[in-house]
C-alpha positions, 0 to 999 in steps of 0.5 A: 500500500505504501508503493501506491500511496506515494505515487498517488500523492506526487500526482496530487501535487503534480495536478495543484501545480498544473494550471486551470483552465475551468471557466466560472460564469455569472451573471448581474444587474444592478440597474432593476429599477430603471427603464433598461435593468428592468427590460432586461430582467424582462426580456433577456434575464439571467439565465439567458445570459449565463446561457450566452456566456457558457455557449458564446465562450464555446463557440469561440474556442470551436471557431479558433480551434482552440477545443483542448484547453491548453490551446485556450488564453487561461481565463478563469472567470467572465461576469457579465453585468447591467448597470447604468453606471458606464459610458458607451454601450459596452466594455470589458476589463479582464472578462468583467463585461458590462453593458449599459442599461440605458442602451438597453432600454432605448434599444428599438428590436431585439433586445434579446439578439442586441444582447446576445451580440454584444456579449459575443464580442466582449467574450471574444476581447475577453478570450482571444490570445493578444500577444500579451498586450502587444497585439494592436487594438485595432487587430483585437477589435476586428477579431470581435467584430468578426466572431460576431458577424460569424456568430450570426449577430451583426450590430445595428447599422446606427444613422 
């Protein structure tokens, strides 16, 4: 028994060293009360959009064959949040996105498809490899813009 524990023990200890590659998702809104956190709540929910993380960061890897997670940018948490207190429609800062709750709630369509874009290009600023912060922005930028496209959800052309 002694032979077996040993072993067991070193590849324990092997595995702790190694990275992790397991993605946590969450969702929130912190603008319930207002005219977009309450569409939101409404009309997309946070169910739905923990669905789009788990589905968008899985499309992604598929779409830069990136299935073994070796191959991935080691990302190991990606929250999703409402608020209304941002600028723009969206950003993303280390996998922390957030979408604005006013955009939301002057939206005029699918909010639920608007949302679902939007969050399929922060999840690519998020997940794709950026020659650790070498990568031109513009680069960076066109690569989200194109997994959204490919994904299905083209942005709104704004007059």
């Amino acid at each position: 028994m002694k032979t077996f524990t040993l072993p067991l023990a070193a590849l324990v200890a092997i595995s702790a060293l190694a990275p992790s590659y397991a993605v946590i998702y969450s969702a929130s809104n912190s603008a319930i009360g207002t005219p977009g956190g309450d569409r939101f709540q409404h009309q997309v929910g946070l169910d739905y959009a923990l669905d789009v993380l788990e589905k968008g960061s899985s499309s992604f890897w598929y779409a830069f064959a990136q299935q073994n997670e070796t191959d991935r940018k080691n990302v190991t948490e990606i929250t999703v949040t409402i608020t209304q207190s941002m600028i723009g429609i969206s950003d993303n800062v280390n996998g922390d996105i957030r979408v604005n709750s006013k955009y939301i709630g002057n939206f005029s369509g699918d909010v639920k498809e608007e949302f679902t874009g939007i969050v399929y290009y922060e999840l690519a600023r998020a997940l794709q490899w950026d020659g650790q912060g070498q990568a031109p922005a513009g680069l960076l930028t066109g690569v989200a813009d194109f997994f959204r496209l490919k994904a299905g959800y083209a942005p709104r052309i704004r007059s």
